[in-house]
C-alpha positions as CSV (number, residue, x, y, z in Angstrom):
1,X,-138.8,-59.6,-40.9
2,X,-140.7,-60.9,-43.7
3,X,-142.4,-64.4,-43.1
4,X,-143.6,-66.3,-46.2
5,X,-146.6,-67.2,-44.9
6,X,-149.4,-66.1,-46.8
7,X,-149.3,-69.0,-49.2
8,X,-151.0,-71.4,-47.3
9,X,-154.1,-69.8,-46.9
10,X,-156.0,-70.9,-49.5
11,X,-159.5,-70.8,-49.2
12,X,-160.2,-67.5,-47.1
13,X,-160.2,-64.8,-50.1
14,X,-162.2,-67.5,-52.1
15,X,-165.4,-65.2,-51.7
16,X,-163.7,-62.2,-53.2
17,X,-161.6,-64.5,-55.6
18,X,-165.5,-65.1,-56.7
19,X,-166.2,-62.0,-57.0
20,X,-162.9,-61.2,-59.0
21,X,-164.2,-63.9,-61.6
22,X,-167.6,-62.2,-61.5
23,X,-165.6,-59.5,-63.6
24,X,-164.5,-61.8,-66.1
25,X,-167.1,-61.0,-68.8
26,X,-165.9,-57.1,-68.2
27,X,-162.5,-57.9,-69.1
28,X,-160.8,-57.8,-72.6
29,X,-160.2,-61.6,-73.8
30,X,-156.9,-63.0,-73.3
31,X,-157.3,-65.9,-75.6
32,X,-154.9,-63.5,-78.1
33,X,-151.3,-63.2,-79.9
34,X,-149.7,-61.1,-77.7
35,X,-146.4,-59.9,-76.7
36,X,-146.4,-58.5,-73.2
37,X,-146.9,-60.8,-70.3
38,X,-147.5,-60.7,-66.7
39,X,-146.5,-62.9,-64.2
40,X,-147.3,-62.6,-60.3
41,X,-145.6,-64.5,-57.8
42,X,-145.5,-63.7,-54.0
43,X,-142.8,-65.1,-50.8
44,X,-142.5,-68.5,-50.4
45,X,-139.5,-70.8,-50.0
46,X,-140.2,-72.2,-53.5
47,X,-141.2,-69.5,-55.4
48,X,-138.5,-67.2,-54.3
49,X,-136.4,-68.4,-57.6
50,X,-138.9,-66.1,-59.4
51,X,-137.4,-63.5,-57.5
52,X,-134.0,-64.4,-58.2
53,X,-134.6,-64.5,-62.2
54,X,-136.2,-61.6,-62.5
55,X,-133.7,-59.6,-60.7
56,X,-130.4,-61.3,-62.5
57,X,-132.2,-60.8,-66.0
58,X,-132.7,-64.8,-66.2
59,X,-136.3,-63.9,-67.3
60,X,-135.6,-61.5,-69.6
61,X,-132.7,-63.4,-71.6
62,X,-135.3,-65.7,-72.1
63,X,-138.3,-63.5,-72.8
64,X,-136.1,-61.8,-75.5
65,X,-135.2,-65.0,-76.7
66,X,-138.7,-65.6,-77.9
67,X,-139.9,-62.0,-78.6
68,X,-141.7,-61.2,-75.9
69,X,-141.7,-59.0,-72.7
70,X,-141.9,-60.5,-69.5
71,X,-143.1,-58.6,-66.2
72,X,-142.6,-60.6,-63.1
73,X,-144.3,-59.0,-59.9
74,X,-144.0,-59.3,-56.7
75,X,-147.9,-59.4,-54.6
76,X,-147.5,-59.3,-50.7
77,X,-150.9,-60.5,-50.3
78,X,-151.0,-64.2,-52.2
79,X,-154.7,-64.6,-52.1
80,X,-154.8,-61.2,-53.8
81,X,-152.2,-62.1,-56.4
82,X,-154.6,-65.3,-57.1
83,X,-158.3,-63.2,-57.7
84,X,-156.1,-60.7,-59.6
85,X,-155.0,-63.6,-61.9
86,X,-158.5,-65.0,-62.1
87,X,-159.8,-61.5,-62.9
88,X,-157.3,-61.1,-65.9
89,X,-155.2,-58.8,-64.8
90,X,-152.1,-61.3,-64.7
91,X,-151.2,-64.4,-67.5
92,X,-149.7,-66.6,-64.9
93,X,-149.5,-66.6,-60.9
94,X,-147.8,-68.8,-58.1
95,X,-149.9,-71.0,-55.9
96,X,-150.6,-74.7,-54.4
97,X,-152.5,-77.0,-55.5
98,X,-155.5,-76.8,-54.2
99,X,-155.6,-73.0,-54.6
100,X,-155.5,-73.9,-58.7
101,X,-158.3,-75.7,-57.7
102,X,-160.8,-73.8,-55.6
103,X,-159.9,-70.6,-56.8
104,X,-159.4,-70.1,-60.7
105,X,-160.6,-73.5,-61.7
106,X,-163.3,-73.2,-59.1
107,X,-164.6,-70.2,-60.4
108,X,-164.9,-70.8,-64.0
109,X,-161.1,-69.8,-65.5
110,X,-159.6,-72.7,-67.4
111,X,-156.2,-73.1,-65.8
112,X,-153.0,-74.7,-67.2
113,X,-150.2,-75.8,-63.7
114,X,-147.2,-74.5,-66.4
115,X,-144.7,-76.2,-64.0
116,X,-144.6,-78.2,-60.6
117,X,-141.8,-76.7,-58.9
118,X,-141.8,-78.0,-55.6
119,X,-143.9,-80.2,-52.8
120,X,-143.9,-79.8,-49.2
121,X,-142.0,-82.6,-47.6
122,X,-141.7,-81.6,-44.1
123,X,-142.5,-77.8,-43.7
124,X,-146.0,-78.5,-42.5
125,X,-146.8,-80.2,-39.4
126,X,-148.5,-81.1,-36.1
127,X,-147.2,-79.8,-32.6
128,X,-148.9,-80.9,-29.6
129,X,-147.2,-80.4,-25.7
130,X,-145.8,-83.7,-24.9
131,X,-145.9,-82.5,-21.1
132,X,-149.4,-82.3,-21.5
133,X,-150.9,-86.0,-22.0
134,X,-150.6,-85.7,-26.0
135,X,-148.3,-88.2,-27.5
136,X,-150.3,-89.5,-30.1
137,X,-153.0,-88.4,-33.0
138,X,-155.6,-90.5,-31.3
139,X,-154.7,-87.7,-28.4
140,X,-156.5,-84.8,-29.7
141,X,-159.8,-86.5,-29.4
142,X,-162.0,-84.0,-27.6
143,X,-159.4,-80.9,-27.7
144,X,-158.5,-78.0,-29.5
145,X,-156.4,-77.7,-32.1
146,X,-155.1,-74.4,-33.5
147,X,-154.3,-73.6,-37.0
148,X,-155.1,-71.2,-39.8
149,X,-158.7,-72.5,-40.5
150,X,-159.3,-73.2,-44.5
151,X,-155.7,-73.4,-45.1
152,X,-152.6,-76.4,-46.1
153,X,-152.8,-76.5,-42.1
154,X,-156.1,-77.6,-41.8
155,X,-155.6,-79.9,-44.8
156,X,-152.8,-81.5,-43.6
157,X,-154.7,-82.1,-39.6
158,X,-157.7,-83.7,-42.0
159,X,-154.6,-86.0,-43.5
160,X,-153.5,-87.0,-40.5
161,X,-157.1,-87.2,-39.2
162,X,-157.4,-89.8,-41.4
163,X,-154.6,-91.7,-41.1
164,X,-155.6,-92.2,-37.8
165,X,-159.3,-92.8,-38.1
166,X,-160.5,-89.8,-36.6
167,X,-162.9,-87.7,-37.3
168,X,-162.8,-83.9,-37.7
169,X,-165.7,-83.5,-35.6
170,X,-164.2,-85.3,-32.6
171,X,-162.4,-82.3,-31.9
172,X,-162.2,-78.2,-32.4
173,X,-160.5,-76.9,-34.6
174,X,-159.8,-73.1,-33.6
175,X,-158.9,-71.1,-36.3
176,X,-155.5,-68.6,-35.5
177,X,-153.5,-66.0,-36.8
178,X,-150.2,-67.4,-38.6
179,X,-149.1,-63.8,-36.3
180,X,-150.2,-65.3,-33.0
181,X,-149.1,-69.2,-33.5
182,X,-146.2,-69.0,-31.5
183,X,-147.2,-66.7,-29.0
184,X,-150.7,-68.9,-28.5
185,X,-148.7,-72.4,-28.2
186,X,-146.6,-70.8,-25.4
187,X,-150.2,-69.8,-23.2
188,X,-151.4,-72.9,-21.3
189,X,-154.1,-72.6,-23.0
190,X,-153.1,-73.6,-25.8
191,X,-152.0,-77.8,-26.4
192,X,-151.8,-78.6,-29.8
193,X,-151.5,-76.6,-33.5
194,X,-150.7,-77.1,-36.7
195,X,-148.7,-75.2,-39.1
196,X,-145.3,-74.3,-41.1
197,X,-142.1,-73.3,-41.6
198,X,-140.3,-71.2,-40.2
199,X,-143.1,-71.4,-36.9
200,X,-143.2,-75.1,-37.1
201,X,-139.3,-75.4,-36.6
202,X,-139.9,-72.5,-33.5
203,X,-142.9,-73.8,-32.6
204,X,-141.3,-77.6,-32.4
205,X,-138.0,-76.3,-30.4
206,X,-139.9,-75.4,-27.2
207,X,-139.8,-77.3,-24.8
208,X,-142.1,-80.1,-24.2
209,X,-143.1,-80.1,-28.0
210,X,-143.6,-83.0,-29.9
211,X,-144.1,-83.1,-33.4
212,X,-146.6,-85.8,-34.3
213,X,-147.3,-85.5,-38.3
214,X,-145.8,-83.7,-40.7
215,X,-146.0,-83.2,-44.9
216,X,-143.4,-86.2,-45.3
217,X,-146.0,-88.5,-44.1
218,X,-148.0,-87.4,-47.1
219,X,-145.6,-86.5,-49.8
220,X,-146.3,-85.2,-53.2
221,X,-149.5,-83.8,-51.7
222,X,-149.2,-79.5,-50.9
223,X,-147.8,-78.5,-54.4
224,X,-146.7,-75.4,-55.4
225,X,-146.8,-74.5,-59.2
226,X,-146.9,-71.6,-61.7
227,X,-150.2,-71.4,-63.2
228,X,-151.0,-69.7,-66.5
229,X,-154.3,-68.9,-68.3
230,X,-154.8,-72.2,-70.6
231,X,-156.1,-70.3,-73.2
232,X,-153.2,-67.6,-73.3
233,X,-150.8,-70.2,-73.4
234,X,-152.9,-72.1,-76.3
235,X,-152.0,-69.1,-77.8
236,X,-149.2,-68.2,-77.0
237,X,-147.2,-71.0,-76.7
238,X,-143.4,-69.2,-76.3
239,X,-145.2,-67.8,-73.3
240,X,-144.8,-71.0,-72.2
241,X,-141.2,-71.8,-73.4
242,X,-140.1,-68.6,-72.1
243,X,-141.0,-69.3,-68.4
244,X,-140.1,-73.0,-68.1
245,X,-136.8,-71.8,-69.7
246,X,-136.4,-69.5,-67.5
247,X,-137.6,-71.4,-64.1
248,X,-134.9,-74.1,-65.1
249,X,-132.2,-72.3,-65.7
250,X,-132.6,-70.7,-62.5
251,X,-132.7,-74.1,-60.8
252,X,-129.5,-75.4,-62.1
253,X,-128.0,-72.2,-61.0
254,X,-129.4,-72.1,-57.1
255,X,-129.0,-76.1,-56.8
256,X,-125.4,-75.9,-57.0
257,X,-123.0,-75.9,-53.1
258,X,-120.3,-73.4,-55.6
259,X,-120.1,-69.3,-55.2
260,X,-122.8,-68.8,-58.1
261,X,-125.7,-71.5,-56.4
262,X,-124.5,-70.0,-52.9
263,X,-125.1,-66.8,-53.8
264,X,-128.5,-67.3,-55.2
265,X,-129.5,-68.7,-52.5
266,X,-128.1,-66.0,-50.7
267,X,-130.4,-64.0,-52.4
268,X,-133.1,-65.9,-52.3
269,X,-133.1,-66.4,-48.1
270,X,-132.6,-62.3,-47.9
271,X,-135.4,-61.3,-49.9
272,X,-137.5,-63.5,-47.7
273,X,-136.6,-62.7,-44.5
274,X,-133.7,-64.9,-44.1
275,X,-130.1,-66.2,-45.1
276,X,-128.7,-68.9,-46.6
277,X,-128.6,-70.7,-43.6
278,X,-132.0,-70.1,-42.7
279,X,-133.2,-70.2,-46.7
280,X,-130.9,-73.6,-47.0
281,X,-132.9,-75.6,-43.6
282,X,-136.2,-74.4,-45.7
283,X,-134.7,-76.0,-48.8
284,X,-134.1,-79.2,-46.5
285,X,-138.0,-79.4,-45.9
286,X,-138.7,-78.7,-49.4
287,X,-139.0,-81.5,-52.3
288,X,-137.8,-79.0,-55.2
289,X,-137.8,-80.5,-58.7
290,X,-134.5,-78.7,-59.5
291,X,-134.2,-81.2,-63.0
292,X,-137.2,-81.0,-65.7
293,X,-137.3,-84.9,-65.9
294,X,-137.9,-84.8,-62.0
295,X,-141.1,-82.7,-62.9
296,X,-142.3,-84.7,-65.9
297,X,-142.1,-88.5,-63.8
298,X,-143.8,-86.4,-61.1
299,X,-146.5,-84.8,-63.1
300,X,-146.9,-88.6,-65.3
301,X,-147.5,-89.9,-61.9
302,X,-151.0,-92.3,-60.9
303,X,-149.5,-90.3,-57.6
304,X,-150.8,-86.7,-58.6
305,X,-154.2,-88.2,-59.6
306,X,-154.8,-89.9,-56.2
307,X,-153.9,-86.5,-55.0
308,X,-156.1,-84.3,-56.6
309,X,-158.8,-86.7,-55.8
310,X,-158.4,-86.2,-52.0
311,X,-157.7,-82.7,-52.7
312,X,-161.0,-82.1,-54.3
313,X,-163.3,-84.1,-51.7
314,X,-161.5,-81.9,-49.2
315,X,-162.3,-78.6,-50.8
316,X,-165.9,-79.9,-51.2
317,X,-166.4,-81.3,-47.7
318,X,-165.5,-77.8,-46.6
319,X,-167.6,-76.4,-49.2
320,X,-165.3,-74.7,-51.0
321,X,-165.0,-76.3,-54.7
322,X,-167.1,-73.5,-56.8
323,X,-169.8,-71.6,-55.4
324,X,-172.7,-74.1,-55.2
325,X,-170.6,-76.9,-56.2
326,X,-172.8,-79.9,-56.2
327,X,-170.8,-83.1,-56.0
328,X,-166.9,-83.0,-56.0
329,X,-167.1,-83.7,-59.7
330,X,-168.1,-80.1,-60.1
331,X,-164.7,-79.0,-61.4
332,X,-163.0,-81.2,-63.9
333,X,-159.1,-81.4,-64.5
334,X,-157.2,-83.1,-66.9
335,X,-153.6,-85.0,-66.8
336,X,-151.6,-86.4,-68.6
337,X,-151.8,-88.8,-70.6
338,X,-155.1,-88.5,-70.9
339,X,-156.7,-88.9,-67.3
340,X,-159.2,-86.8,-66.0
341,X,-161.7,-86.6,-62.9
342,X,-164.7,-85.1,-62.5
343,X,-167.1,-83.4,-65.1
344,X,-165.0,-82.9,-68.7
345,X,-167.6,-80.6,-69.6
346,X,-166.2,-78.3,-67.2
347,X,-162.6,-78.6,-67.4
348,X,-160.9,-75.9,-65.5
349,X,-157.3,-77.4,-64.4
350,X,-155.0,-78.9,-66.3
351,X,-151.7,-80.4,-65.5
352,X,-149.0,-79.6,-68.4
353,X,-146.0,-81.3,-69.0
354,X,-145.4,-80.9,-72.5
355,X,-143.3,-77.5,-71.3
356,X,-141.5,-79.3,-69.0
357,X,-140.7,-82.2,-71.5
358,X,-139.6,-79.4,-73.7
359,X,-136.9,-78.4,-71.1
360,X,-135.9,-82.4,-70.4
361,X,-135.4,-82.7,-73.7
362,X,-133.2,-79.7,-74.1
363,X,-135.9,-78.0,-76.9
364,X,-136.0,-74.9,-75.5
């Protein structure tokens, strides 16, 4: 059964996502009127839509549309599908948030987030064994927690860290296998862990489990976005047009409770590992930006700012904002409207929602 798990680990490959941009001066330039594009996306509850679109020639219609030639494909290995993006060999690529930032924009590629598709509003969370003494945050003083270390997990245990004025370093954080999560919260061993859907929901149903943060305490923080090469889409600008096209169309087809949205997300839940049922109770957890306008208020937000800015003292704290990053100001990023944080000189994310606007306003 596939598991769409990979794309929460976002730091671990950063060394060889590093390396990958090492090779940037070896590849051809990109900045360049083109006509054949690739896009790489791999499993994950809300980016299985580029799946969908591909496969029912949604990209396509709209690639044609503009002239172009789309190629939308699939990378197991989502850390991989990132340093392949950074390295040139794709235009565009799916991935969080802080991923845009620690990876690409970390390593020196100036990055455009195309579209915000979606924010985790429930899929990540704490579980700790009620049975055990742990019924509150202030509980895992002095124990272990288990997670994916370097990862939305150990992001979101930092969040709720916070919230309840602890620090990290007043407990261990054991770094585990998404593989072994379930099968290490069942040892006795074993008290408390963070992670996501679907092992948060199994994780959660034993007995004894209590769930004691999740995502929806911090919404609008883990994003998941297309990414594009900012100075392909400069460009290229139907690039652009043709993907958010696309994207949106799909959305107002799988949004839908009639045959058609059923059976996309039909579709969608099978080529995951799943079925609608199962695809549907992700969906539940999932804040998906099915409208355009949904996307633009979002991405227009003093909300996505704040964000970023916790985002990037996280990444640095960890010490994983750039290779030698001095300060958290290291990487700057731009937003609409004009905002920024950190050093303008080296702007390397940028948040986009003239695309998106495009689609609200029906001027695709």
């Amino acid at each position: 059964m596939l598991r769409y798990v990979s794309r929460r680990v976002f730091t671990t490959g950063l060394a060889a996502g590093l390396v990958a941009v090492s090779a940037l001066a070896a590849q051809p330039a990109l900045a360049e009127k083109k006509e054949s594009f690739r896009v790489a996306w791999s499993i994950y509850v809300g980016w299985m839509p580029w799946a969908y679109a591909a496969e029912k020639g949604i990209v396509d219609k709209w690639a044609e549309k503009y002239g172009l030639s789309i190629e939308v494909v699939q990378i197991n290995d989502y850390i991989e599908s990132i340093n392949q993006f950074t390295a040139g060999a794709f235009d565009g690529c799916v991935m969080t948030n802080m991923d845009a930032l620690s990876i690409p924009a970390g390593g020196g590629l100036d990055s455009t987030a195309l579209i915000l598709g979606d924010f985790s509003n429930g899929n990540d969370g704490v579980v700790v064994k009620g049975d055990a003494g742990l019924t509150s945050l202030a509980d895992l003083k002095g124990r272990n927690v288990n997670l994916v270390e370097l990862s939305v997990s150990h992001y979101l245990l930092a969040r709720a860290l916070d919230s309840a004025g602890i620090a990290e370093r007043d407990l261990t954080v054991v770094n585990t296998s998404d593989a072994d999560m379930v099968a290490a919260f069942k040892t006795a061993e074993v008290e408390a862990v963070v992670t996501w859907n679907p092992l948060l929901s199994e994780i959660a149903a034993e007995p004894g489990a209590k769930v004691l943060y999740t995502s929806a305490d911090i919404p609008g923080e883990i994003i998941d976005m297309l990414v594009v090469n900012t100075e392909t889409l400069a460009d290229n600008p139907d690039f652009g047009k043709a993907l958010v096209g696309a994207w949106y169309e799909t959305m107002s087809i799988m949004m839908k409770d009639d045959a058609e949205g059923k059976a996309a997300r039909t579709y969608m839940g099978e080529m995951s590992g799943t079925d609608l049922a199962g695809y549907d109770a992700q969906l539940a957890t999932t804040k998906m930006f099915y409208e355009p306008a949904e996307a633009v208020a979002f991405a227009k937000s003093e909300k996505l700012t704040e964000t970023m800015d916790v985002v990037r003292n996280f990444l640095f704290e960890h010490g994983i904002l750039g290779e030698g990053a001095p300060s958290p100001d290291y990487v700057g990023m731009a937003f609409p409207g004009g905002g920024t944080l950190g050093d303008t000189a080296n702007t390397k994310l940028r948040f986009d929602l003239d695309f998106m606007q495009m689609a609200a306003d029906g001027a695709l």
